[in-house]
C-alpha positions as CSV (number, residue, x, y, z in Angstrom):
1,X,2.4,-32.0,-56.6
2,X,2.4,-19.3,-55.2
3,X,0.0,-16.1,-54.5
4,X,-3.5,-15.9,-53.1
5,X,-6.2,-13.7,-54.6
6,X,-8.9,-11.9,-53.0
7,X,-12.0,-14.0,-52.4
8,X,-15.7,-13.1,-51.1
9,X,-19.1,-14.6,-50.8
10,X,-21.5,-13.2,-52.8
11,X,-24.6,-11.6,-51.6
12,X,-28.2,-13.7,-52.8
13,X,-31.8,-12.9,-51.3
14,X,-31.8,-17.0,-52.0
15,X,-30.4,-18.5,-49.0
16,X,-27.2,-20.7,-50.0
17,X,-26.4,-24.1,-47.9
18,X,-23.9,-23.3,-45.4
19,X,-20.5,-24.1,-46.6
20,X,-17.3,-24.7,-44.1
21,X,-15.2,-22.0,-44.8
22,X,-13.5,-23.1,-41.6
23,X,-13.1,-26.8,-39.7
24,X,-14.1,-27.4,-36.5
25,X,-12.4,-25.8,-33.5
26,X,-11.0,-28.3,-32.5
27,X,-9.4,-30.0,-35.7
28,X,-8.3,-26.4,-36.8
29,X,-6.2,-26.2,-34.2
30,X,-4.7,-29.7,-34.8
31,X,-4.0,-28.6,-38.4
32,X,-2.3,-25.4,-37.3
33,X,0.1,-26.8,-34.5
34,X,1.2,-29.6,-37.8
35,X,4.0,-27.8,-39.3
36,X,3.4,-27.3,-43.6
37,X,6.3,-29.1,-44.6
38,X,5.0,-31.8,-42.7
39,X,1.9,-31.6,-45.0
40,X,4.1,-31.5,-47.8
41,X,6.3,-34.5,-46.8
42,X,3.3,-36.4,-46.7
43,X,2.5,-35.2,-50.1
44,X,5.7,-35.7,-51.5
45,X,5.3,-39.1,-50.7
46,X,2.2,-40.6,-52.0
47,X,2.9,-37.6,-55.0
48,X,4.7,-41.3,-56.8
49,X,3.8,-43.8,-54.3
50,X,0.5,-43.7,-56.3
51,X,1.4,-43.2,-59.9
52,X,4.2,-46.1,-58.9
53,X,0.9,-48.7,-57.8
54,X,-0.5,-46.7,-61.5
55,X,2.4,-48.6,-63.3
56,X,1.5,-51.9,-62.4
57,X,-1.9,-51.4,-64.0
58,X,-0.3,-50.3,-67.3
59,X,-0.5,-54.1,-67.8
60,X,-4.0,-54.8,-67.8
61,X,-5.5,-50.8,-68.0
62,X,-4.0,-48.6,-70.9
63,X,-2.3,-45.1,-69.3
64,X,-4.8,-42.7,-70.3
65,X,-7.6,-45.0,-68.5
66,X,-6.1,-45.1,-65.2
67,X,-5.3,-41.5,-65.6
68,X,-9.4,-41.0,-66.2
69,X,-9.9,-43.3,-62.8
70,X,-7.5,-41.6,-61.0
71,X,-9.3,-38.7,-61.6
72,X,-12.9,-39.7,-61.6
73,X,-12.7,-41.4,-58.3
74,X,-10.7,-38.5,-56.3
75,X,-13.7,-36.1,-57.7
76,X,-16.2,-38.6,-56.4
77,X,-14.5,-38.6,-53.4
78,X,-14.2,-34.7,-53.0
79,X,-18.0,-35.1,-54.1
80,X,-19.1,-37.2,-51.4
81,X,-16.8,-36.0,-48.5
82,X,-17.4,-31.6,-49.4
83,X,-20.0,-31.7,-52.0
84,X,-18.3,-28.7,-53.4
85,X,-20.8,-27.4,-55.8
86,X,-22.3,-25.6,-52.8
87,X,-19.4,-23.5,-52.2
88,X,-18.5,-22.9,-55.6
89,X,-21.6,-21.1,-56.3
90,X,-21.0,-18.6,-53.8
91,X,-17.3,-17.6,-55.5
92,X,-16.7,-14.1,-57.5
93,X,-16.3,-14.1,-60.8
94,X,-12.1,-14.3,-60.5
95,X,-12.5,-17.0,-58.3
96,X,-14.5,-19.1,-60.3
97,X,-12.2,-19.2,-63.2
98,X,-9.3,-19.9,-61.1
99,X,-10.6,-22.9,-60.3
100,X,-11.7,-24.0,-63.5
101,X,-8.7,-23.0,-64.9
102,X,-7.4,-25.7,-62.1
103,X,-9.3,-28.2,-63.4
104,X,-8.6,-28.4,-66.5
105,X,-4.9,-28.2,-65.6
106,X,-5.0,-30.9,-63.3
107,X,-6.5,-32.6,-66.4
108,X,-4.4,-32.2,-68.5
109,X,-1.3,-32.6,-66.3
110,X,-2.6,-35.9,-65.0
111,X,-3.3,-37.6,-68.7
112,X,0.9,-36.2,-69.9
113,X,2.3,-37.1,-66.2
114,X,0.7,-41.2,-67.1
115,X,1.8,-40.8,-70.9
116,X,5.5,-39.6,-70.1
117,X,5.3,-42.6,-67.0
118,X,4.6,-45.1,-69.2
119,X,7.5,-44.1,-71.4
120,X,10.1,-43.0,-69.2
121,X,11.7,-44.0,-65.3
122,X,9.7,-42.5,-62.5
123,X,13.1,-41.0,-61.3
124,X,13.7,-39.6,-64.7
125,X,10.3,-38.0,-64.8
126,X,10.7,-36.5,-61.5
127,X,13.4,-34.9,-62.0
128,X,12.0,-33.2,-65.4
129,X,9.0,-32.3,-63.1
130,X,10.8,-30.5,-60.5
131,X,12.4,-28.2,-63.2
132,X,9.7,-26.1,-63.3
133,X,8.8,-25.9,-60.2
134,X,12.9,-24.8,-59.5
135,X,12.4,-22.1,-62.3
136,X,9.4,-20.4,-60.7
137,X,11.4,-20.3,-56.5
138,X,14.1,-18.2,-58.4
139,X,12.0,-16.0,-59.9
140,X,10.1,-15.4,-56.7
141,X,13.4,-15.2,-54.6
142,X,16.3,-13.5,-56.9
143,X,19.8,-13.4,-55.9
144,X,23.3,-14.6,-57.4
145,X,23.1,-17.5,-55.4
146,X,19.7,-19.2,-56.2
147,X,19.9,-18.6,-60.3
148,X,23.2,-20.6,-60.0
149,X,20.9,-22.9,-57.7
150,X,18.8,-22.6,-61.0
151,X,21.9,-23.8,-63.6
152,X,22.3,-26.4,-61.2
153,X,19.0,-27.8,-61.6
154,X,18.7,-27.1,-65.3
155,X,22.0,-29.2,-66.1
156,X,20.8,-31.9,-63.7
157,X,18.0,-32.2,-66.2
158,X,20.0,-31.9,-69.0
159,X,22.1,-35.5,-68.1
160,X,18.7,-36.9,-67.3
161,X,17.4,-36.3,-70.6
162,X,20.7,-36.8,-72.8
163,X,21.0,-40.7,-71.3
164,X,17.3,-41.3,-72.9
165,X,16.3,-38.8,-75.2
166,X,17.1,-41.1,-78.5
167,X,15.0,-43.7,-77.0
168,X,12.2,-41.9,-76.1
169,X,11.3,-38.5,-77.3
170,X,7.9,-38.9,-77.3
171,X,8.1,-39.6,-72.9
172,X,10.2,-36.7,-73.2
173,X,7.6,-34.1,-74.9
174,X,4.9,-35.8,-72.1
175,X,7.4,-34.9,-69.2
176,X,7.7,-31.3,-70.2
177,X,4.4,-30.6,-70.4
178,X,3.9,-32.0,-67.0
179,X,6.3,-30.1,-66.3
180,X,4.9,-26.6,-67.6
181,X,1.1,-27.9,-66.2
182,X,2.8,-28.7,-62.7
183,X,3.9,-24.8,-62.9
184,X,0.4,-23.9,-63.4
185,X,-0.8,-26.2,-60.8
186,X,1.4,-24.6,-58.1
187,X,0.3,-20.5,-58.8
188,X,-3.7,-21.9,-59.3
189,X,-3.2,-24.2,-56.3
190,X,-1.6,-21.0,-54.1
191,X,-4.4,-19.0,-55.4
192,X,-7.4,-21.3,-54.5
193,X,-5.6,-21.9,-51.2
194,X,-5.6,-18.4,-50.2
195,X,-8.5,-18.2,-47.5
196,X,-7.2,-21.4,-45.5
197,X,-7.1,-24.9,-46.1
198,X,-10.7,-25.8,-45.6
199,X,-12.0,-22.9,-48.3
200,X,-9.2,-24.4,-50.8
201,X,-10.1,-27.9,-50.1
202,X,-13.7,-27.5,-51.3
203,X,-12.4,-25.5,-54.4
204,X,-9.8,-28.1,-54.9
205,X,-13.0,-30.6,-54.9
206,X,-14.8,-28.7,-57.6
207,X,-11.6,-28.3,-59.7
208,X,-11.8,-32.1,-59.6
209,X,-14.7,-32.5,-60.9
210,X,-14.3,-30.3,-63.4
211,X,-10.7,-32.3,-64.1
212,X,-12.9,-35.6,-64.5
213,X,-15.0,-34.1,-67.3
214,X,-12.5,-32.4,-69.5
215,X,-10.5,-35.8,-69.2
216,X,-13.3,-37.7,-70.0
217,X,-13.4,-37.9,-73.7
218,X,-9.6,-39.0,-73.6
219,X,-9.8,-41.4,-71.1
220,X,-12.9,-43.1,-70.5
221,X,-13.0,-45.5,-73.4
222,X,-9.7,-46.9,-72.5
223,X,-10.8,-46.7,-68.8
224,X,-14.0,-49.1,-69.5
225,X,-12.2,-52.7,-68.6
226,X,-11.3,-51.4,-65.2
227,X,-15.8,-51.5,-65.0
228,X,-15.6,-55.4,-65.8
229,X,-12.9,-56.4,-62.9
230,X,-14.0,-55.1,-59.4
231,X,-10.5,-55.8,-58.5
232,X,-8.5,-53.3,-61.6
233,X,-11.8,-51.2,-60.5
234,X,-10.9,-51.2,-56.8
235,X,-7.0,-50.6,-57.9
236,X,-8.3,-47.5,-60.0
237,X,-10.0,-46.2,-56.9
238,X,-6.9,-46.8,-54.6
239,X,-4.4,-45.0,-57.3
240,X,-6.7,-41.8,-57.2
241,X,-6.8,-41.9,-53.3
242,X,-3.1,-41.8,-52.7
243,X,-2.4,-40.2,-56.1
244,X,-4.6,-37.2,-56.1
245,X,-7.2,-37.4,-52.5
246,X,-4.1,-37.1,-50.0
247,X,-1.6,-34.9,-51.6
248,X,-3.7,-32.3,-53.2
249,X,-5.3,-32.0,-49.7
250,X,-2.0,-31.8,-48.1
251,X,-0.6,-29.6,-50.7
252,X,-3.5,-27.4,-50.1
253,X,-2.9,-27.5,-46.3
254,X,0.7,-26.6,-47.0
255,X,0.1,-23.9,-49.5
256,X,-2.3,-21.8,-47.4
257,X,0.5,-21.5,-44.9
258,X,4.0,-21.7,-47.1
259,X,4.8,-18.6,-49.7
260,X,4.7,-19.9,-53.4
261,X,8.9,-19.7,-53.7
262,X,9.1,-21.5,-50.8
263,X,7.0,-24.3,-51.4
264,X,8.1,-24.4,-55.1
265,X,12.0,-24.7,-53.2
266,X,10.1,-27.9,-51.3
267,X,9.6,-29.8,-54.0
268,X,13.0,-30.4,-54.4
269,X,12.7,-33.9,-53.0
270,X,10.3,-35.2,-55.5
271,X,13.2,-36.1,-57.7
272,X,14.8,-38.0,-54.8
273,X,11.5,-39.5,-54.1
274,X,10.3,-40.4,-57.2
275,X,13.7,-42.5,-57.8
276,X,13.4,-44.3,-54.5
277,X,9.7,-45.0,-54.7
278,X,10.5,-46.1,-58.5
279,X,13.3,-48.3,-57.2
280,X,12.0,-50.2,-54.2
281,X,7.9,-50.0,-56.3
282,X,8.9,-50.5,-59.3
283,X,12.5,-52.3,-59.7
284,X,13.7,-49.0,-61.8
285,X,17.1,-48.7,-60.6
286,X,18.6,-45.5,-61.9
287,X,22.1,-45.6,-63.9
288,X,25.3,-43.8,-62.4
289,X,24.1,-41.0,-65.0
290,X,20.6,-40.6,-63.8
291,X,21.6,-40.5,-59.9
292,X,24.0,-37.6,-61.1
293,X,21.8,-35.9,-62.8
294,X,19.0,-36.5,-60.0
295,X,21.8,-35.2,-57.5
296,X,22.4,-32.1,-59.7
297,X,19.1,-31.1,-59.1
298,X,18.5,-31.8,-55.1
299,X,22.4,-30.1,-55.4
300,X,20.6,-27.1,-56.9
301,X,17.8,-26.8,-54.3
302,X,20.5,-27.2,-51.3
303,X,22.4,-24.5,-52.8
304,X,19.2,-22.0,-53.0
305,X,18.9,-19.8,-50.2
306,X,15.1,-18.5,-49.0
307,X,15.6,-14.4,-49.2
C-alpha cells in the first residue's frame, strides 16, 4: 500500500478537455532521475504513519467514520488537484472497469484495514498484510529459493496470529481481507499505472471517488461528528492526506516503473514499519513473539531472490 494493460484514447467528433497524460518537462524529468524505491519508501512510510494518527481518533470518531473521511477527503483532493472525470471519459471499455474495480477495492480494503486496526496491533496487522503481497512476488518469480522465502513469511504470520487469535478473531477475519483486497490493489494499481505515473494518477483520482461512494453508506453516519468539530474534521482531512493522497501517488510513481514481483518483494518493510510506527505513534510495543514472527517475515523477503 503487477502488469499494465493496453490503454487508448477514444476517438469523439466532441472535443474532450485536454487531459495530462504527461507532466511538465521539466518535473518529468525530476520524477524520472528519483529512483521507485525511493517512491516506495516514502509510501511505506506514511502507508501507517496515517492510519497510526487514524487510531487516536478511534476515541472520539468510530473506525468506519474515519475510514469514510479518509476516503472522502483524498477523492476531494484528487478532485480538486486532477479533476479526473475528464480523463476517465476518454478510457476504453477495459480500462474503465479496472479502475472501478479499483475503487471499490480501495473501499472495501480501507473500511476492513480500520475494523482489523481497531482490533488488533498495527505491527500485527502489518505483518498479516504483507502476506499477500509475499504470495503474489513468488508466484511472479518461481524458484526453490523464494517459495521457501514464501514458508518463511507464511509461518511468520502464523506466530503473529496464534499469540492473539483467541482474543480477537473478529480483527483477525478484518486483517485477512485486507490482506486479500491489498492483493487486488497491487495487480489493479500495476494496471492503471501502466501508461506512466501522470495517466495512473488521474485514474487513481477517479478510483477515489468512486471508493468515497461505495463507502458511503457504511461510513458516513458514523463519520457525521467529525462535521460538528472543525478540529476531528481537520484530523479526518490530515489522515486521508498522509494515509491515501501521498502513498497511492507514490505507489503509482513506483508501479509504473517497478515490475509487479518486484514491488510486491518491496513491501516487505511494511511489517517492520508498521511495528515501529505503532511503537513510537502509538505506544504498541510488540511481545518477544510478535517481533519473531515480524522477523520471520522481513527473514522471508531477505531470503527471496529477484529472477
Amino acid at each position: 500500500m503487477t502488469t499494465g494493460c493496453d490503454y487508448a484514447l477514444t476517438m469523439s467528433p466532441v472535443p474532450v478537455p485536454a487531459v495530462r497524460q504527461s507532466n511538465p518537462p521539466a518535473v518529468s524529468f525530476v520524477i524520472e532521475r528519483v529512483p521507485p524505491q525511493a517512491y516506495f519508501l516514502v509510501s511505506a512510510v506514511f502507508h501507517y504513519l496515517g492510519p497510526a494518527f487514524a487510531v487516536l481518533l478511534f476515541a472520539h470518531v468510530d473506525p468506519l467514520g474515519v475510514a469514510w473521511l479518509r476516503i472522502a477527503s483524498a477523492a476531494a483532493i484528487f478532485a480538486g488537484w486532477r479533476r479526473p472525470w475528464r480523463y476517465y471519459r476518454g478510457l476504453q471499455a477495459a480500462a474503465k472497469r479496472n479502475v472501478l474495480m479499483l475503487g471499490s477495492v480501495l473501499a472495501l480494503m480501507n473500511v476492513c484495514f480500520y475494523l482489523a486496526i481497531a482490533r488488533l496491533p498495527l505491527g500485527t496487522v502489518g505483518a498479516i498484510e504483507f502476506a499477500g503481497p509475499i504470495g503474489l512476488a513468488a508466484l511472479g518469480m518461481r524458484s526453490k529459493r523464494n517459495f521457501a522465502a514464501l514458508a518463511l513469511a507464511v509461518s511468520g504470520v502464523y506466530v503473529l496470529t496464534h499469540v492473539r487469535l483467541a482474543g480477537q478473531p473478529l480483527g483477525f477475519a478484518f486483517a485477512f481481507a485486507d490482506c486479500a483486497l491489498f492483493v487486488l490493489y497491487i495487480i489493479l494499481g500495476h494496471r492503471i499505472a501502466a501508461d506512466g505515473g501522470a495517466a495512473g494518477i488521474d485514474r487513481l483520482g477517479f478510483a477515489m471517488l468512486v471508493a468515497m461512494v461505495v463507502a458511503f453508506p457504511v461510513g458516513i453516519r458514523q463519520a457525521l461528528p467529525a462535521f460538528a468539530s472543525p478540529l476531528l474534521l481537520a484530523a479526518g482531512v490530515g489522515v486521508g492526506v498522509s494515509s491515501s493522497v501521498i502513498p497511492y501517488v507514490c505507489d503509482q510513481l513506483a508501479m509504473a516503473r517497478l515490475p509487479r514481483a518486484t514491488f510486491a518483494l518491496l513491501l516487505a518493510i511494511l511489517p517492520a514499519m508498521a511495528c515501529l510506527i505503532g511503537a513510537v505513534v502509538l505506544h504498541q510495543l510488540p511481545t518477544s513473539a510478535e517481533i519473531a514472527g515480524i522477523a520471520l517475515v522481513i527473514g522471508g523477503v531477505v531470503l527471496h531472490r529477484a529472477s
